[in-house]
N, C-alpha and C positions, 0 to 999 in steps of 0.2 A: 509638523505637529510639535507646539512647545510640551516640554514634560508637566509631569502634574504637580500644581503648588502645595508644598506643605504651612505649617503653619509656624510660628516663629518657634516654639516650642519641640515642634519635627525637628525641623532645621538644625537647633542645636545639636542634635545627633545625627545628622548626615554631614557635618564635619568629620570627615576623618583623621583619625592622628597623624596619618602622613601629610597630611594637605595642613593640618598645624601647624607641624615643622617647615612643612618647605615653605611656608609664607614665615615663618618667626626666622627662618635662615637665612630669605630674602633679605628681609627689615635688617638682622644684624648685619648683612656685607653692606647695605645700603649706609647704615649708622658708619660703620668702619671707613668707608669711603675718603669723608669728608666734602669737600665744595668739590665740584665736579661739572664739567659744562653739560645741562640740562635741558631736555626741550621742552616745550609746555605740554606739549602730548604726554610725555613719561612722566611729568609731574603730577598731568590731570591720572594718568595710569595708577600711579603708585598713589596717590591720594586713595582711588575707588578701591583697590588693593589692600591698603593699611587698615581703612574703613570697615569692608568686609572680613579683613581677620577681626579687628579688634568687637566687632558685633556681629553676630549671624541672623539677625534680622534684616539684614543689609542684605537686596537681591541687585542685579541687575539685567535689566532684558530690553529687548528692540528690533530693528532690523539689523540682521546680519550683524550682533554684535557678539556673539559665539564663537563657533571655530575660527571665523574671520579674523575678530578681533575686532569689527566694525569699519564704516567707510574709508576713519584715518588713524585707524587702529587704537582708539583710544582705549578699549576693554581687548586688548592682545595678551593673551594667557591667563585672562580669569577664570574661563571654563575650564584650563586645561589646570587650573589650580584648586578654584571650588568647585567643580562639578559642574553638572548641567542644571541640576537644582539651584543654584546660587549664582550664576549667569548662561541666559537662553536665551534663543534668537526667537521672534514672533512672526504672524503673519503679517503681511503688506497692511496695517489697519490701525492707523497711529488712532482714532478714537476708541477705537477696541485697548490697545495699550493702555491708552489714558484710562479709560474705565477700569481696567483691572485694576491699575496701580493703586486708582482711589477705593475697591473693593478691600485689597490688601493691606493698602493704610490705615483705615479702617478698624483691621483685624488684627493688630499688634506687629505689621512688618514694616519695613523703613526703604521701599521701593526707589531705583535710580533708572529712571526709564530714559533712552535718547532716540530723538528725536533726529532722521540721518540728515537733514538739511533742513533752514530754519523753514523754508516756505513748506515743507512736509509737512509740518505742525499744524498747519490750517484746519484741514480735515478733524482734528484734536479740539479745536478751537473752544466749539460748544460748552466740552466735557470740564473744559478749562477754568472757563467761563462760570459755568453753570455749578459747578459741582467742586470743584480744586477750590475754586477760590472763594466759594462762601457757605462749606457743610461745616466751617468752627462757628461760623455767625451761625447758622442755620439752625445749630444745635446746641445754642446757648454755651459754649465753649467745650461740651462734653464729649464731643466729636473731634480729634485731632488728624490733622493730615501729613504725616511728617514722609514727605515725599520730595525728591528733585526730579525733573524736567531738563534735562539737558541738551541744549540748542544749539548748533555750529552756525555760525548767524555772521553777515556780513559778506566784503565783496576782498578781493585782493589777488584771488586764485585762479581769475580767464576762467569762471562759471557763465552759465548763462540766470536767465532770471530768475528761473525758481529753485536755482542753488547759491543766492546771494543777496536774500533778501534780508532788512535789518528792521526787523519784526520789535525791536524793543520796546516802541510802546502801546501798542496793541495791550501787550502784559503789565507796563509799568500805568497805565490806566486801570486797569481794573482792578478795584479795592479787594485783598486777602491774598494778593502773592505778594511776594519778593523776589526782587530782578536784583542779578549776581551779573558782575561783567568782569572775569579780572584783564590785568594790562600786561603783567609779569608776571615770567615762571616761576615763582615766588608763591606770588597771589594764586595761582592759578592751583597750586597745591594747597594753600589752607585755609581759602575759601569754599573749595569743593566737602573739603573735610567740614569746613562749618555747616555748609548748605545741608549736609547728610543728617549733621548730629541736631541741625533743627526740628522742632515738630512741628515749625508753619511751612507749609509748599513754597518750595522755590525755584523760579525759573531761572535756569543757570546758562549763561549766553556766553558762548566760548566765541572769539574771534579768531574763523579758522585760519585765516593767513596767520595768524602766529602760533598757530599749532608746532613748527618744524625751526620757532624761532629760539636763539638758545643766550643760556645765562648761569654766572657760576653758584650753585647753590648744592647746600648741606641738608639732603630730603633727611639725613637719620636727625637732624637739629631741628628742622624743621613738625617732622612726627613728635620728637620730646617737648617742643613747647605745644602742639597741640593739646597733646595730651597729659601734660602737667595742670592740674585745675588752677586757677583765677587764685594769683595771693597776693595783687594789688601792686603786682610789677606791671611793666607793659609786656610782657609775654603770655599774661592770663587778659590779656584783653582782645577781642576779637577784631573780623574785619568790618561786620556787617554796621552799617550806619558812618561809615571812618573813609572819609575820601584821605586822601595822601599827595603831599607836596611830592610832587614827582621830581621837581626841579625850582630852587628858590629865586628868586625873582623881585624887580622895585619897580617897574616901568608899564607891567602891562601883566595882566593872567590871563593864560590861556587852558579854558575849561573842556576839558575832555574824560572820555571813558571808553574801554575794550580796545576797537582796534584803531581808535584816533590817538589814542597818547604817543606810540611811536612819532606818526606823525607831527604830532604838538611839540615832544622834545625836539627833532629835528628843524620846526621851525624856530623855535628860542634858539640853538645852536647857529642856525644861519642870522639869524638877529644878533645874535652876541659878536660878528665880525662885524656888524653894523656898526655898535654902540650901543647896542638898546636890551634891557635886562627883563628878559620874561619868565614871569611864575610861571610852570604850567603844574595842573590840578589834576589829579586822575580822582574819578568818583569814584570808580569801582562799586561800590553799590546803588544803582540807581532807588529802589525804591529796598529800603529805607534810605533817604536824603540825607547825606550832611550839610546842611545849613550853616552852622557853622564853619566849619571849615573853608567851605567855598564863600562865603561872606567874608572873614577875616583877611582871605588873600587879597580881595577885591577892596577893601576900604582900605589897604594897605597901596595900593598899586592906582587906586582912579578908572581903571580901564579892563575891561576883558572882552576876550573873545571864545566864543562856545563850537566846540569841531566836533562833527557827530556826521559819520556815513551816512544816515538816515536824511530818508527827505524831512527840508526844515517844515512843511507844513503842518502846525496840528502833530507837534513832534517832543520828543525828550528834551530838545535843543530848547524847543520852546519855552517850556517849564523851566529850565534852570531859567533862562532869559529872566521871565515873571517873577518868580523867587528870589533872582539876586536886585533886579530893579525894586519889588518891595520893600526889600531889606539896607539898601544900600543908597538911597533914590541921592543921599546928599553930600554923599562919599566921589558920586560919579563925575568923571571931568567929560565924559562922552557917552554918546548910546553905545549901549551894548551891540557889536556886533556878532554873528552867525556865521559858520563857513559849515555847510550840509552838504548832499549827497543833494541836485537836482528833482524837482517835482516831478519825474516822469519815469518811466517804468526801466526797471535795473538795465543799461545796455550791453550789447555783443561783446565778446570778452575783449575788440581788439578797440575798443568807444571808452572802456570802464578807467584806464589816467585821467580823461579829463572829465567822467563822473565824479568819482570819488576827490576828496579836497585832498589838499597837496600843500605844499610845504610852501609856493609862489601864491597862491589862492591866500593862505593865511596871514602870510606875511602881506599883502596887499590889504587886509582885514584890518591889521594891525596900523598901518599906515593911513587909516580911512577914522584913528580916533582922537582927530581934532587936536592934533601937538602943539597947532599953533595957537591955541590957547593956555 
């Protein structure tokens, strides 16, 4: 039985001063630190963490994401920080989730619900659909839903099929969310923080094989520019809409997001023993699109190729394809090629290297765009 919700205004006084302290104690050993090797899970941790002190309308709740701390322990000592009021665990009934969260959004709270695997979200689907993604249109803008969705989405981990599906555009299809994907533990901390501090819904799609992947980073530097307002440095500028040169490049771009940019760097790395010099592009936010950014690399380079887990049908991959082909149509020396996840339903965990695209897969992509022209 989850506890009873209060309202953002309760809240504020069911913080207690010890649970102040010991999250402002956290924060300062964190700052003190400095760069520190980081996994994206404590990133995405301490993101919800910072978020939740710094506002107490910030809840979080799900399956088993409580005393657990969740499947891959992404909310690991929230409860035992904020209470049970400020993260609880629910029953088995991701549409019942979703509804509350949109009841509570609603009501002046700023709900972070997860979603324990992305194909669990289905059941949710409707709620999503129906109601997340168009009660601001619905209600002539008077109606805010400033809520995250957070999806562990993807293959990498020897799951079976409905713990590795890459559901992203299901979401990035339907008009009034925003789909979050970061690449790095970097991203993956001040993204989340942005997702939370938005009031339009956002589906935040974590790429669990890189949950346990790590990188040297400064979370106390990273909380001060969050939280230092906008004063026309690039520290006050956010992520959303802002794809990023992941790696510079003159020969060839290779467009990816979540958990293909690993991969994409490691194919331009294997390219560069070749001779051959490739951009690679991490979106990081699918929907809202940088257009620019991913156009610029490509009328720069003549060439690219789009790497996305997901099947290419009727897919993310797609979209960019059509987007940079509109915008680029006389820049191009080649068709744009695709390196996707296979049209057929996710395989056995010991099938999923030669589902998921690879680093021979891309590099043969790359090799397929007409050089000899």
């Amino acid at each position: 039985m989850s506890p009873t919700i209060t309202t953002s205004s309760e809240a504020n006084g069911n913080v207690s001063a010890a649970t102040a302290r010991a999250a402002a104690s956290a924060a300062a050993s964190a700052e003190a630190a400095g760069p520190q090797p980081v996994t994206m899970a404590k990133a995405l941790n301490t993101a919800l963490a910072d978020a939740m002190h710094a506002d107490s309308s910030v809840l979080v709740f799900g399956e088993d994401v409580g005393m657990l701390g969740g499947v891959f322990r992404i909310t690991d000592g929230l409860t035992a920080t904020f209470g049970e009021q400020r993260c609880f665990d629910t029953p088995l009934a991701e549409s019942g989730i979703v509804g509350m969260a949109v009841g509570m959004a609603i009501n002046g709270m700023r709900p972070v619900i997860e979603m324990q695997f992305d194909a669990f979200a289905y059941p949710a689907f409707e709620q999503i659909v129906s109601h997340v993604a168009k009660m601001h249109n619905r209600t002539k803008g008077a109606v805010k839903l400033p809520m995250v969705i957070r999806i562990p989405y993807g293959g990498g981990i020897g799951g079976v099929e409905h713990h590795c599906d890459s559901s992203e555009s299901y979401y990035a299809h339907t008009a009034g969310l925003k789909v979050y994907t970061p690449a790095t533990v970097a991203d993956g901390y001040r993204m989340l923080r942005e997702a939370i501090d938005s009031d339009d819904p956002v589906v935040f799609m974590e790429p669990k094989k890189m949950y346990w992947t790590k990188d040297s980073v400064d979370l106390g530097e990273l909380r001060r520019l969050h939280e230092r307002p906008g004063d026309g440095t690039t520290a006050g500028l956010g992520s959303e809409g802002r794809a990023a040169v992941a790696r510079p490049g003159t020969d060839a771009t290779l467009i990816a997001y979540g958990p293909s940019v690993p991969t994409a760097l490691a194919a331009a790395e294997a390219a560069a023993l070749e001779g051959r010099s490739l951009e690679v592009i991490d979106v990081r936010t699918i929907v809202p699109f940088d257009d620019d950014t991913v156009c610029a690399s490509v009328r720069k380079t003549g060439r690219a190729v789009v790497i996305a887990e997901a099947h290419g049908f009727a897919s993310v991959s797609s979209e960019i394809v059509a987007r940079v082909q509109e915008r680029c149509f006389h820049y191009l020396a080649a068709p744009i090629r695709r390196v996707t996840g296979f049209d057929v339903p996710y395989p056995a965990p010991k099938l999923e290297k030669y589902y998921l695209p690879g680093v021979d897969r891309i590099l043969d992509a790359v090799d397929d765009l007409q050089w000899e022209n």
